[in-house]
C-alpha positions in Angstrom: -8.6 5.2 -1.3 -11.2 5.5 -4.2 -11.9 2.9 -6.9 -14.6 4.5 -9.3 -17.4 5.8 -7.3 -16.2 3.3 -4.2 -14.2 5.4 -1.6 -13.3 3.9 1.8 -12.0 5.5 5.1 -11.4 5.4 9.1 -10.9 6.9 12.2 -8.5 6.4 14.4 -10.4 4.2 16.7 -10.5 1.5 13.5 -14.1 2.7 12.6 -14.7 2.2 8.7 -16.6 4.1 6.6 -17.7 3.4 2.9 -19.1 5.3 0.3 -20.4 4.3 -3.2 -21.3 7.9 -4.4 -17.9 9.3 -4.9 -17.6 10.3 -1.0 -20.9 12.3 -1.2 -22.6 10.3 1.6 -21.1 7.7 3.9 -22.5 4.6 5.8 -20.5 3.2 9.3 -19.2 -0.3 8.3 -17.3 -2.8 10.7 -14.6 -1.9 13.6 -11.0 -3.4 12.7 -10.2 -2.9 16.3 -6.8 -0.4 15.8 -6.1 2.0 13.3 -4.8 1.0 10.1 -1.7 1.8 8.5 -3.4 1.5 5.0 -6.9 0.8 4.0 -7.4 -0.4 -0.2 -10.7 -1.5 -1.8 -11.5 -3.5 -4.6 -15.2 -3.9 -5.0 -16.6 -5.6 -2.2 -13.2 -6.8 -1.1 -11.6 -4.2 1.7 -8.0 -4.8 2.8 -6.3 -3.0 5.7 -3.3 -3.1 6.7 -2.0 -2.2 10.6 1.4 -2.2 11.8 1.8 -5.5 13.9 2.2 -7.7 10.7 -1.2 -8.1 10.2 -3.5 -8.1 7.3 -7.4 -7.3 7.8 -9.7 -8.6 5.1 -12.9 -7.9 4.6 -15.6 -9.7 1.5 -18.8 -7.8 2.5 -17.8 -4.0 1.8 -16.7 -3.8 5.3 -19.3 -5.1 7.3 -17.0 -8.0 8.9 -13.3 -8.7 9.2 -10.3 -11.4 10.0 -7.0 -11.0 10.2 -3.9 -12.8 9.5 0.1 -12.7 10.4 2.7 -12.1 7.9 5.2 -14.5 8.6 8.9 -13.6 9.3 11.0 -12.8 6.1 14.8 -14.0 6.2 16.5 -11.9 8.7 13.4 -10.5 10.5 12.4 -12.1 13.9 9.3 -10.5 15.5 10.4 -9.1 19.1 8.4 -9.4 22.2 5.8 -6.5 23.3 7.1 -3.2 22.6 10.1 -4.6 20.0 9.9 -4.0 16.2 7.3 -5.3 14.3 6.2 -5.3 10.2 4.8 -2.6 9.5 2.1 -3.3 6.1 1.5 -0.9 3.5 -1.7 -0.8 0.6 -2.3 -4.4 -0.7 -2.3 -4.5 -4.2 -5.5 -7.2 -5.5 -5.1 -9.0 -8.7 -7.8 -11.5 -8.5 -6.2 -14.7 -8.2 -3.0 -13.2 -6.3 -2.5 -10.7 -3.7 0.8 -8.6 -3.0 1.5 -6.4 -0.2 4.8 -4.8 0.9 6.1 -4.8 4.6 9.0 -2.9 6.2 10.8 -4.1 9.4 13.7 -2.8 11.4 17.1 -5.0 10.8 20.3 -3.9 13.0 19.2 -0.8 12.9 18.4 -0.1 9.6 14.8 -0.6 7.9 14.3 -3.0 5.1 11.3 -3.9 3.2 9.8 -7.1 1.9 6.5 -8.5 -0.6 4.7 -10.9 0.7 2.0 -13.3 -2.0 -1.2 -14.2 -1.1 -3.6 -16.5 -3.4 -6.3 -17.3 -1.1 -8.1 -14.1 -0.8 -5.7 -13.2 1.8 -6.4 -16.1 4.4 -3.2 -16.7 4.3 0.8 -14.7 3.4 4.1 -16.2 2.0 7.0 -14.4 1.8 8.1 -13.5 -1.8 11.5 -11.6 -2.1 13.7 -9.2 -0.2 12.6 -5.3 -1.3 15.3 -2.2 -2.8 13.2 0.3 -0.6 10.0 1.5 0.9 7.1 2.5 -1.3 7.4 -0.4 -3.9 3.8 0.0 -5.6 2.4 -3.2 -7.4 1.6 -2.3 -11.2 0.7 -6.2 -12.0 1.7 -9.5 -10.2 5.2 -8.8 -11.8 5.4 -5.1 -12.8 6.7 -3.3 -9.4 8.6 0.3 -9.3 9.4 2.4 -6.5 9.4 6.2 -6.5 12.1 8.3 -4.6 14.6 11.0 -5.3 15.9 11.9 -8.9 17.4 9.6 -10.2 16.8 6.2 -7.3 13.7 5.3 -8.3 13.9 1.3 -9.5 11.6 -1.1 -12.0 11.3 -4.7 -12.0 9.7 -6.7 -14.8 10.2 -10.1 -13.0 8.7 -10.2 -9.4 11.3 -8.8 -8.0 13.8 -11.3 -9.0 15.8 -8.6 -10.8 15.7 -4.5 -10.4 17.1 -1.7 -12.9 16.4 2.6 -12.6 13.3 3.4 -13.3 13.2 6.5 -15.4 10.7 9.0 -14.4 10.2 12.6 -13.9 8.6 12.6 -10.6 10.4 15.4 -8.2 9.7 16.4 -4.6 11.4 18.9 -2.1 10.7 17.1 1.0 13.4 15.0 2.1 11.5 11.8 2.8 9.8 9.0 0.6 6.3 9.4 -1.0 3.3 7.8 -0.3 2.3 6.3 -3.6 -0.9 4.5 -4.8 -2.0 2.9 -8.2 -6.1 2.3 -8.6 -4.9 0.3 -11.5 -1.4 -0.1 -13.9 -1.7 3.3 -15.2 -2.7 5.9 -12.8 -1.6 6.6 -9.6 -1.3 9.4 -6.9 2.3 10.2 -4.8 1.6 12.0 -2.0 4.0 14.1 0.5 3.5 16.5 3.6 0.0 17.7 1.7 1.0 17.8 -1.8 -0.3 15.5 -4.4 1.4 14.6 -7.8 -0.7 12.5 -10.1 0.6 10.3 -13.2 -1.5 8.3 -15.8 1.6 6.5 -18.0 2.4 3.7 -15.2 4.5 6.7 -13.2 6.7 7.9 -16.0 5.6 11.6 -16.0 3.4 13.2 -12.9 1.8 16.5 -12.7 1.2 18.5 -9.8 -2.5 18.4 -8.1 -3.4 22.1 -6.7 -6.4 20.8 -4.1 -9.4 23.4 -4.0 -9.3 26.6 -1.5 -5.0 25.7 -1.5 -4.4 28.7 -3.8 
């Protein structure tokens, strides 16, 4: 993920990287100590997310990291070693509030959940029951989700109430989008290598051809 000339990354042994030239150069930050499902930056402020229910937080550009739990949402026990577990995606940071989405396995059947921090992430509450996987965060109550014509979904209100979302975004894999906003207007969808990009708050995309793919 890039924010301006700020561009993070990892390996798969949890080894982060950081650039502030645009991904020209990179410097070896911090271990995390597994690979993360998501890694977001926000200045100096690194998030990653892994798929035990845990949230890594880093304040010094990735130098040093804690950790902490996302509790249990209604309807979601964590198992014992080798069960089910949350499974974090990007966390979205508004200053004085954090979101992040989460998506468990219930009877069979995955459902997601947002969980609120306002402590920097020192700490998660659970905030409301999700429609899907892939909600983005546009602002602390501004949320959409992007899927197959005609099921993608807006909320206005947190969450508290969802309506369709009308967009033109179009994909001919059979499986949800990774999507990711570096602010209310612009964000990327990405699917088994291709890349759509919008700049209207994910009302109209256009396709991204990446260099040498023609």
């Amino acid at each position: 993920p890039t924010s301006h000339q700020l561009a993070v990354t990892y390996d798969t042994a949890g080894q982060v990287s950081v650039s502030t030239n645009g991904g020209q150069s990179w410097s070896p930050r911090g271990k995390i100590g597994m690979t993360p499902n998501a890694l977001t930056a926000a200045g100096e402020n690194l998030f990653a997310s892994v798929a035990n229910g845990e949230v890594w937080f880093s304040g010094d550009g990735g130098k040093t990291w804690q950790s902490s739990k996302l509790p249990d949402p209604p309807e979601f026990a964590t198992p014992g070693v080798g069960g089910f577990t949350l499974r974090a995606g990007p966390v979205a940071d508004f200053g004085n509030v954090l979101y992040v989405s989460a998506t468990g396995n219930v009877g069979g059947a995955m459902a997601s959940y947002a969980f609120r921090s306002t402590d920097g992430g020192a700490t998660w509450t659970y905030a409301t029951k999700l429609p899907g996987e892939g909600v983005v965060f546009l602002t602390p109550t501004h949320w959409i989700t992007i899927g197959a014509p005609g099921e993608s979904k807006e909320t206005n209100d947190a969450g508290a109430t969802w309506h369709a979302f009308t967009t033109d975004y179009s994909q001919a894999a059979p499986i949800a989008p990774q999507v990711v906003f570096g602010d209310a207007q612009t964000g990327h969808a990405t699917v088994r290598g291709a890349i759509q990009r919008t700049t209207d708050g994910g009302a109209h995309w256009t396709v991204i051809v990446p260099p040498g793919t023609r």
